[in-house]
N, C-alpha and C positions, 0 to 999 in steps of 0.2 A: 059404822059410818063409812060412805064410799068417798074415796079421797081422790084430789084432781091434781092433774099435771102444775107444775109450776114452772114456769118459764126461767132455764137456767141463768146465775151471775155467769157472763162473762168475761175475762180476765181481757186489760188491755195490753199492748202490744209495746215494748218496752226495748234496749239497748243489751240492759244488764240489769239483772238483781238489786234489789234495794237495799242499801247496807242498814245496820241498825238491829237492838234487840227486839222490835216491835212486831218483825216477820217471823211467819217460817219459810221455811223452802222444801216446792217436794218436787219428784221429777217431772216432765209433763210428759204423757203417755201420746204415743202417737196411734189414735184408735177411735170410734165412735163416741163420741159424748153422750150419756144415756143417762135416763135416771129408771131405777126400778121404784115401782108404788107398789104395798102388799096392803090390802086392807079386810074388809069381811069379804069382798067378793074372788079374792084370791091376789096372784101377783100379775100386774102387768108392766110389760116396758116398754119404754119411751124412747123415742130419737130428741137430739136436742130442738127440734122446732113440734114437738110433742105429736106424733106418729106412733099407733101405738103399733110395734114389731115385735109383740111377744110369742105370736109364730114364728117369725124366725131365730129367737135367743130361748129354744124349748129347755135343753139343758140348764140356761143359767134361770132361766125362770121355778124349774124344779129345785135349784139351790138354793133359789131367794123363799122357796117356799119353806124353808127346812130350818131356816131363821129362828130361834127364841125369842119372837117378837110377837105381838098381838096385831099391831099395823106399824107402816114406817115408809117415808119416803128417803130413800138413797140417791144422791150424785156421783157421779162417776163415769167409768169411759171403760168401755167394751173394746179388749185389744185380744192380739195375735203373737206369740212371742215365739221370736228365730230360735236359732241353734244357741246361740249366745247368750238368750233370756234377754233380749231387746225387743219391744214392740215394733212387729213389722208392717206397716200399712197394707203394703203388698197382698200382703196372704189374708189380709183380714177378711175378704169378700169370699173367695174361694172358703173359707172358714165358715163362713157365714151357712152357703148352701151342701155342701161334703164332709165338712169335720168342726159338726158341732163340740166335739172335743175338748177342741183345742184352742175355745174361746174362755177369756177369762175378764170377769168385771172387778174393777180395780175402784174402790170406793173409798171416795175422798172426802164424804159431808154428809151429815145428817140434818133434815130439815124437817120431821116428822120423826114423832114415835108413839106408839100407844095410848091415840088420844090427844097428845101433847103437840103441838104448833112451835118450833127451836126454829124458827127463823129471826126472831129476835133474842136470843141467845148468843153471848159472845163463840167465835169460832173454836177457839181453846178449849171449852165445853161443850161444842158439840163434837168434835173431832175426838175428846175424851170419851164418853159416852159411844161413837162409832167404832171404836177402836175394842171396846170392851164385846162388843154383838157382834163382831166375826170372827171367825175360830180360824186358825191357822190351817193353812193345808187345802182349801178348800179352790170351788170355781170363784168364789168369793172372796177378794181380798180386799188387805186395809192399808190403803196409801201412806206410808210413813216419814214424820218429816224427815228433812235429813240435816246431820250436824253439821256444824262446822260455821267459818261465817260465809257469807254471800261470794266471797271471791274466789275462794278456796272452792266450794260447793259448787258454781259455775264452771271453773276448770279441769274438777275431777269430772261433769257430767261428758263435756266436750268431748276429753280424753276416751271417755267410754263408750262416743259413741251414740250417745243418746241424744232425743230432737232441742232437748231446754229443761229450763226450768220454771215451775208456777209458784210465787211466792205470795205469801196472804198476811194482813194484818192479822195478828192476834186477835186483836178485841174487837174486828169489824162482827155486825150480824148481816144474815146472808138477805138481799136484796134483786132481786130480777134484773137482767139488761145488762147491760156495759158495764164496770165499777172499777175505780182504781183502787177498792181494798184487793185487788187480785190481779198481779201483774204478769204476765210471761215475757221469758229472753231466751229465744232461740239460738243454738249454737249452728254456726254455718263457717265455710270457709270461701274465700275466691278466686275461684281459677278462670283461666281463661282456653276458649277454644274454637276451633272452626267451625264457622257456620256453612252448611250445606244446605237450608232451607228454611222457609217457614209457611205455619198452616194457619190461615185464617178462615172462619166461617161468621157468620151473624149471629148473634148472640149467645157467642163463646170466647172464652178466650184465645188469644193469640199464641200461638207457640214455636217452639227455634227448636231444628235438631242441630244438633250438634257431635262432634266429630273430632275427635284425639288430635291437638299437633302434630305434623309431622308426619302421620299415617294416614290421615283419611278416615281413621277406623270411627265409626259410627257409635257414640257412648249412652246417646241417650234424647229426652227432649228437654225445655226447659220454658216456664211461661215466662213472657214478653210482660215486664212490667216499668217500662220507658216512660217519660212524661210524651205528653201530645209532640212536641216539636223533636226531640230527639227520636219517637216512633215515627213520626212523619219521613225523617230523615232515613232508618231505616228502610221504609217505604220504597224510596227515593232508590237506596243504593240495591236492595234487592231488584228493581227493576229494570237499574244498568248492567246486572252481571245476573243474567239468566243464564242457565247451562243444564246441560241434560241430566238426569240423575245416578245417582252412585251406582254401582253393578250391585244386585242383590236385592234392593232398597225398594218395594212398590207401592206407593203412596200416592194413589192420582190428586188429591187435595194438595198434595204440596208444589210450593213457588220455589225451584231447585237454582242455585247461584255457583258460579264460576266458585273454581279454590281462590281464596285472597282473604275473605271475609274474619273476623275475628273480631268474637262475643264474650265482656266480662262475665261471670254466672257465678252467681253467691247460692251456692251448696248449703243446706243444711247437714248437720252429722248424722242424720236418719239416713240420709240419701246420697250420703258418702259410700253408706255399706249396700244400701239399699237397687242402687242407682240413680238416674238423674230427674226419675220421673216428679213433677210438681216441686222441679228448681226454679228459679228464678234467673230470667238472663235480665243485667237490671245496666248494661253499656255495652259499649261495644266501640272496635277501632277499624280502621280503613286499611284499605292493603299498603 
């Protein structure tokens, strides 16, 4: 039987952890969301809006082949991991096309297996059963919850470094779309720092670079996610303080502003180590 893509659960966007026996918590991998399908036609994989890229995931697709399984749909997320054993965004692409290597699928959910349809299956049992079909060691791993309760678990992830956490009801079964049996909470920090520019084009987003107190020094960029009236206001003040751009710095897209400017930016902890790319600058203060 040939088996079809199913349109991933996904998790909504949340503060913190849900306390309570009812969850688990695992870490959330900062990386492709994929799912691999193996069925009689062999294995292919999947982007999360179901693209199938299993030309470019050849090695993990040789490991999904190598499976003790007859057929099986797997979720999970296709990452890159630093020096540290931290998913790095960063390198994922470069990975992608150079060093197929060095990609690893990190699977969190079974929704298929030999025949069998486990989307109405509670998660506890499917996650048992996934846990038993991937062998240690391999390109192939198996997302493990992690102990402890929600508060604890949240501050140890921060501490490490890591983007958050994904927590799941136990006994939800797995359902396509949005769902709040599956929540995420990103760990992030707030600093604040000089605005030196920003880049707008048509149907993209907006972005701030930004630049070290005190130095000038240029740290990274950050997207623009103000409401209408406070981005208006930006608008506003980037166009009273035009000024030539940093030495070094060649960017003809970008709107370059006098020194004064100073943008809150909530940091995730991926991109503490990572750097600032795909921060968030979400205020900002006047000279």
């Amino acid at each position: 039987m040939r088996l079809k893509f199913i349109p991933p659960l996904m998790p909504i966007l949340v503060e913190k952890p849900p306390e309570g026996d009812g969850w688990i918590h695992e870490v959330k991998f900062d990386g492709y969301r994929s799912q691999i399908v193996r069925d009689i036609d062999g294995v292919r994989i999947f982007t999360r809006r179901g693209l199938d890229w299993t030309s470019k995931y050849r090695d993990l697709a040789a490991a999904a082949a190598s499976l003790e399984v007859e057929s099986a749909i797997i979720d999970g997320e296709i990452i890159v991991t630093n020096e540290a054993g931290i998913s790095d965004f960063a390198a994922l692409r470069k990975a992608i096309t150079r060093r197929q290597h060095d990609l690893y699928f990190v699977a969190f959910d079974l929704l298929h297996l030999n025949g069998h349809d486990l989307c109405d299956m509670v998660l506890e049992d499917r996650r048992e059963i996934l846990a038993e079909m991937i062998p240690e060691g391999g390109r192939i791993q198996y997302s493990r919850a992690l102990p402890g309760d929600a508060k604890a678990i949240f501050h140890l992830v921060d501490q490490a470094g890591l983007e958050g956490v994904v927590s799941k009801r136990k006994e939800s079964k797995y359902r396509s779309g949005p769902s709040t049996n599956w929540l995420k909470a990103k760990c992030y920090s707030i600093d604040e720092y000089e605005l030196l520019g920003v880049e707008r084009e048509a149907g993209k987003p907006a972005f701030a670079l930004m630049a070290e107190r005190g130095t000038g020094r240029y740290v990274g960029s950050a997207f623009i996610t103000l409401n209408r009236e406070m981005r208006k206001r930006l608008w506003e003040r980037v166009r009273d303080h035009v000024g030539p751009p940093p030495k070094g710095i060649r960017r003809p897209a970008t709107q370059w502003v006098k020194p004064g400017l100073i943008g809150r930016v909530k940091t995730y902890a991926a991109r503490r180590i990572c750097g600032m790319r795909r921060c968030r600058i979400f205020g900002r203060k006047g000279t």
